[in-house]
C-alpha positions in Angstrom: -46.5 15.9 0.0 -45.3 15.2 3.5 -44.5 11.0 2.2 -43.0 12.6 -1.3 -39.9 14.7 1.2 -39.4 11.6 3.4 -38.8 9.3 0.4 -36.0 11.8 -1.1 -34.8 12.3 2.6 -34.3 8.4 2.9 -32.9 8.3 -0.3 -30.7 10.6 0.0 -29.2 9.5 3.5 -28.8 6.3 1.9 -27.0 7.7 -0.7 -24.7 9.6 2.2 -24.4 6.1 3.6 -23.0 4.2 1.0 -20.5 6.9 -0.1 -19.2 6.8 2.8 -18.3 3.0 2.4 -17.4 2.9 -1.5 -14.4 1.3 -2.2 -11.1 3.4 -2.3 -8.1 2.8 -4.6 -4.5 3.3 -3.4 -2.0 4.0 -6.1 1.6 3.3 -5.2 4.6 4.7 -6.9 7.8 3.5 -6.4 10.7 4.7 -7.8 14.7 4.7 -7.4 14.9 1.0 -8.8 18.4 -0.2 -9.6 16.9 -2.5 -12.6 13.6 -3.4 -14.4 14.5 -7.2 -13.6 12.4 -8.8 -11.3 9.3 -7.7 -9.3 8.2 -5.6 -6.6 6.4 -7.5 -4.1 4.5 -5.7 -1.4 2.3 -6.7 1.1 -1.0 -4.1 2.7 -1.5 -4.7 6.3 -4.6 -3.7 8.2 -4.4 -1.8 12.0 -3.9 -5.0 13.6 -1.1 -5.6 11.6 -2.6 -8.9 9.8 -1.9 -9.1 5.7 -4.7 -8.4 3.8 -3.3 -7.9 0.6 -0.2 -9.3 -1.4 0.8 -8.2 -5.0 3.7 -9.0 -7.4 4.1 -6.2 -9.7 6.5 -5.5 -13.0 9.1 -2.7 -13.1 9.1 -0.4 -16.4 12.1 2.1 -16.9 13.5 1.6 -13.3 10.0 2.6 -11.6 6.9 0.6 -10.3 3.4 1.6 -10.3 0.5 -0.9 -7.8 -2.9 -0.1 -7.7 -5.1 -1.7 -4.7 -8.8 -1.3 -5.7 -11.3 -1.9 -3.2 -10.2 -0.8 -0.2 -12.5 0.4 2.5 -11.9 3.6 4.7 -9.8 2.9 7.6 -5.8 2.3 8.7 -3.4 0.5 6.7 0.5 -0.3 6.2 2.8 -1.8 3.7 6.1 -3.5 3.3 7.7 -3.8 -0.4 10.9 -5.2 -1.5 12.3 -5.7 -4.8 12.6 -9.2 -5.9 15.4 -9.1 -8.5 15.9 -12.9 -9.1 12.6 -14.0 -8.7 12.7 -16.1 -5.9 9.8 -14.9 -4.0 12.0 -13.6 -0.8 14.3 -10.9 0.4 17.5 -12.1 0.2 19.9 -10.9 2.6 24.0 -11.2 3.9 25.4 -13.4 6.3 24.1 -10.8 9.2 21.0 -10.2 7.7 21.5 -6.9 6.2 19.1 -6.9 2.4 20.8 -7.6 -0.4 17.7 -6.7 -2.4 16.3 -3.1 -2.1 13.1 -2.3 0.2 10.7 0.2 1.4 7.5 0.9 4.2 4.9 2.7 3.6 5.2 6.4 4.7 9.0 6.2 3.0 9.6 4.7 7.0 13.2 4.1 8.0 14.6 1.9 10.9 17.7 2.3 13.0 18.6 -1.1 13.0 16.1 -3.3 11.5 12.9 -2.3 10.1 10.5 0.6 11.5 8.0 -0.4 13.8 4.5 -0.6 13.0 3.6 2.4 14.2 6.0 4.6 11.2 4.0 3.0 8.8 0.3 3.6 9.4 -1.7 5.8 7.6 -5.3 6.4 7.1 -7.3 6.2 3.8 -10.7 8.3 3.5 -10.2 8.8 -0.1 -8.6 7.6 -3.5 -4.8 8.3 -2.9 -1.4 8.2 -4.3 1.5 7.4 -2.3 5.1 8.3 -3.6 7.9 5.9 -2.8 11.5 5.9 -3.1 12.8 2.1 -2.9 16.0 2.0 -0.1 19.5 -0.3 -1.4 22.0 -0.8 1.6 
């Protein structure tokens, strides 16, 4: 009896265990786009700020939708920009000011430039959706 309860005790904190590390999708909706032409390209960051994830994504009826499967619990960020003319980069004026509209995780703004690092963190524990509105200067 005694070996029966400690094989369904083990079991079961090994269940605990692993659900604690399955894999976590993060849905990202991004709307406000001036045009289906293009892409949206965004890039998923970890807490030390190193790229661990880059997708190119269509645009349907002015909106975006980018699921990331596989993600593990933990602090992330991301970075997004519309790629109208599909070359691959953010094109910007003379000063540097986007010509191409943009967006950071946590809808974070910047004063002049982009936010820091620290406006766009957020921590993931579970599946989530994150609604986004794209930014056109």
């Amino acid at each position: 009896m005694k070996t029966s309860a400690l094989k369904q005790l083990c079991f079961l904190s090994l269940f605990m265990l692993s659900a604690f590390d399955s894999p976590i999708t993060l849905t990202i909706k991004i709307n406000g786009l001036k045009s289906n032409e293009g892409h949206i390209l965004i890039q998923i960051s970890d807490v030390n700020e190193k790229a661990i994830n880059e997708v190119k994504q269509t645009i349907n009826q002015h909106l975006c939708t980018i699921v990331i499967n596989d993600l593990k619990p933990g602090t992330y960020s991301y970075k997004y920009f519309h790629d109208a003319n599909d070359n691959q980069e953010l094109d910007t004026n003379f000063i540097g000011m986007p010509k191409e509209g943009f967006g950071f995780s946590n809808n974070a703004k910047g004063t002049f430039g982009p936010p820091g690092f620290e406006k766009t963190v957020f921590t993931l524990e579970t599946d989530t959706t994150h609604i986004c509105t794209i930014e056109y200067l």
